[in-house]
C-alpha positions as CSV (number, residue, x, y, z in Angstrom):
1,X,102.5,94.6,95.4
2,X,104.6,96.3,97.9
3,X,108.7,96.8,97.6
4,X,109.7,93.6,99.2
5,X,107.8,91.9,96.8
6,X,110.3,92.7,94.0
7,X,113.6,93.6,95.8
8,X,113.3,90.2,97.0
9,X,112.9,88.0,93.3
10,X,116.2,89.0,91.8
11,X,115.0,87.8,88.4
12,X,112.2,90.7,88.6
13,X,115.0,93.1,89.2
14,X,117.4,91.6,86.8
15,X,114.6,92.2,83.8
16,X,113.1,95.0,85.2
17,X,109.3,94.0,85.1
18,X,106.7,92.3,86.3
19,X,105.5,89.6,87.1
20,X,107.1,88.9,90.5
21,X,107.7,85.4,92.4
22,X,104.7,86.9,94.6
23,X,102.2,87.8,92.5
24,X,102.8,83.9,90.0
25,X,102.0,82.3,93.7
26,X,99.2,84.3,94.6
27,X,97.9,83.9,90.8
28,X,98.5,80.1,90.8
29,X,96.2,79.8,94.0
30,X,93.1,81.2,92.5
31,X,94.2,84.7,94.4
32,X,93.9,87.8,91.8
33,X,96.2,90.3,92.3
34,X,95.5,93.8,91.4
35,X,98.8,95.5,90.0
36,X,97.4,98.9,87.9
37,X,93.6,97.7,87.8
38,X,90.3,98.7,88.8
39,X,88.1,96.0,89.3
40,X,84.5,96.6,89.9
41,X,82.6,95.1,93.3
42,X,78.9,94.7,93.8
43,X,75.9,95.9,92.1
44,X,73.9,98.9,92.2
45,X,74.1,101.0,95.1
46,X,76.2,98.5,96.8
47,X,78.9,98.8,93.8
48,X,82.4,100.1,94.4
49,X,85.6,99.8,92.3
50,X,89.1,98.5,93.9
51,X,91.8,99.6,92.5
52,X,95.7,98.5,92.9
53,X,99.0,100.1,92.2
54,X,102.0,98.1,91.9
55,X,104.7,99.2,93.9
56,X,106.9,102.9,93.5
57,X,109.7,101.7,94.6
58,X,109.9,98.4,92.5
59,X,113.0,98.4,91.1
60,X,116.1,99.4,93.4
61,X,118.2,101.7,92.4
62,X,121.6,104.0,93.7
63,X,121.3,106.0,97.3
64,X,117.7,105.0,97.1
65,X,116.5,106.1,94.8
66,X,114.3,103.9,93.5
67,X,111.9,103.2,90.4
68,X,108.5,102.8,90.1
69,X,106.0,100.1,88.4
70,X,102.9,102.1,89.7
71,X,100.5,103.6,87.2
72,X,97.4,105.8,88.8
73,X,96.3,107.5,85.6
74,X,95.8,104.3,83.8
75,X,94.7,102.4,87.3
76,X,91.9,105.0,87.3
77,X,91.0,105.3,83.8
78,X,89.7,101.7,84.0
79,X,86.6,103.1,86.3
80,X,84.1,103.5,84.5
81,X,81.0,104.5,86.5
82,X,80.6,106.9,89.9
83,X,80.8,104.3,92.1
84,X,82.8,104.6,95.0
85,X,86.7,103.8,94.4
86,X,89.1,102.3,97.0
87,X,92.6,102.4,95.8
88,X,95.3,99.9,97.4
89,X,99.0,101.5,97.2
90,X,101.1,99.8,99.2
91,X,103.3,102.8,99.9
92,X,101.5,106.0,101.1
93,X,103.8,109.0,99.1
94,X,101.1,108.8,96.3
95,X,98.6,110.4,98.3
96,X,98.8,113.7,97.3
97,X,98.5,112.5,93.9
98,X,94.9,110.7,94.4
99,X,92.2,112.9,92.7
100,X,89.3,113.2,95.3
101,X,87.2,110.8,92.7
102,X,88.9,107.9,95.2
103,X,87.2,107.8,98.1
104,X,89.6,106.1,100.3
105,X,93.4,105.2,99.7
106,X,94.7,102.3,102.3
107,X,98.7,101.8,102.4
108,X,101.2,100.7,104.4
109,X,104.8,100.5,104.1
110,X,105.7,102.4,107.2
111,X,105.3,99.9,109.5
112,X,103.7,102.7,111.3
113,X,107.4,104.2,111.2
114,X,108.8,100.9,113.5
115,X,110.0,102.9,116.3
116,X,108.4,105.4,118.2
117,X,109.1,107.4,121.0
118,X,105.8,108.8,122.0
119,X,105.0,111.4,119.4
120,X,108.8,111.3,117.8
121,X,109.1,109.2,115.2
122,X,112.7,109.0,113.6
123,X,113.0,107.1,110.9
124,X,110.0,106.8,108.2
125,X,110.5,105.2,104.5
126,X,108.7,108.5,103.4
127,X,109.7,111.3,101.3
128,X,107.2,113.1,103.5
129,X,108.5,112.1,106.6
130,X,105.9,111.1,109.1
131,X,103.2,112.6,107.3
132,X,102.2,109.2,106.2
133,X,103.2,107.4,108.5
134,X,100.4,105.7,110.1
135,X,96.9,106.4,111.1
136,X,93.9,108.0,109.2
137,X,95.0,110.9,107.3
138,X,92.6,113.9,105.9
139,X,94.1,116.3,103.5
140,X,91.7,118.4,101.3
141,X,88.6,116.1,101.8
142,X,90.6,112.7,100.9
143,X,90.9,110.2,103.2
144,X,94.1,107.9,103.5
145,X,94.8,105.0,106.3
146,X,98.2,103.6,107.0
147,X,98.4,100.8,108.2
148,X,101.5,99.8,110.8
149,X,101.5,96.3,109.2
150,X,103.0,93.2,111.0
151,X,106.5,92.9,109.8
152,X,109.6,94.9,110.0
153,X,112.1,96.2,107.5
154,X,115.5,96.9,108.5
155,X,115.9,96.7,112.0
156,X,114.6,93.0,113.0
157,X,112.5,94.9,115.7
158,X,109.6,97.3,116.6
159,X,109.6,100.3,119.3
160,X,106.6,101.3,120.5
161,X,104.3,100.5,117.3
162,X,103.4,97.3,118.1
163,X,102.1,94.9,115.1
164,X,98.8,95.3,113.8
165,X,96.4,94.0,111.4
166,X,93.7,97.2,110.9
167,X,90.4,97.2,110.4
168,X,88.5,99.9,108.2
169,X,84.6,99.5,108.5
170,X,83.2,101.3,105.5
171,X,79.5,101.0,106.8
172,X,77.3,103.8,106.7
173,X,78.2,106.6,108.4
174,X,81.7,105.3,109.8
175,X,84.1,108.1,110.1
């Protein structure tokens, strides 16, 4: 679950927790939503685990400062083999907190920062600025893509980042 997903069910906000208007649709058409778990995919050497983190910044709070509903040590404890792990976190500031045991991390959030004058990217819902902000990332052997998503937040407009829907092929030998 991303941000929008609870800022926008003010019940959600009102208690504080889960579950969100989102996720009871997605659940009530047959669609599993992974908030905190680890499910495992495949057999044998085909096998991976994907993992999901609810959103950090679920619950809005003063001068942004928001709260989170995210859990990665007890999203990660649910793995219970070496198989590969692919963690969805909808926003890409965890990152530096994935232990290398996850083989990839796809996020989004950023809307590939919304605006962008060439290389200059202003604004960027990051702590880390444009670190994040779109693209595959490497840091320390750990791979991270950001997606620049579809939509827009704030400004009902994009800048050079067009809308996109990516594509990561995790075949054999793909960089």
């Amino acid at each position: 679950l991303g941000n929008h997903d609870w800022w926008d069910d003010d019940a959600a906000q009102q208690r504080r927790a889960a579950p969100v208007h989102a996720q009871k649709v997605l659940q009530d058409a047959g669609i599993g939503v992974l908030v905190n778990r680890a499910l495992r995919i495949g057999q044998g050497d085909a096998a991976f685990w994907l993992a999901g983190l609810d959103s950090q910044h679920a619950i809005q709070g003063a001068r942004r400062r928001h709260e989170g509903r995210h859990d990665l040590p007890a999203t990660l404890a649910q793995v219970a083999d070496n198989a590969p792990v692919i963690l969805l976190a909808h926003e890409p500031d965890i990152f530096p907190e994935v232990p290398a045991r996850v083989s990839l991390t796809l996020s989004g959030h950023t809307h590939g920062g919304q605006i962008r004058l060439g290389p200059i990217v202003p604004v960027v819902p990051s702590r880390f600025g444009a670190r994040y902000a779109y693209g595959h990332v490497t840091e320390g052997g750990r791979h991270l893509v950001v997606s620049g998503g579809l939509g827009c937040s704030g400004l009902p407009f994009r800048f050079g980042m067009p809308p996109e829907i990516t594509v990561v092929d995790l075949g054999q030998g793909a960089d």
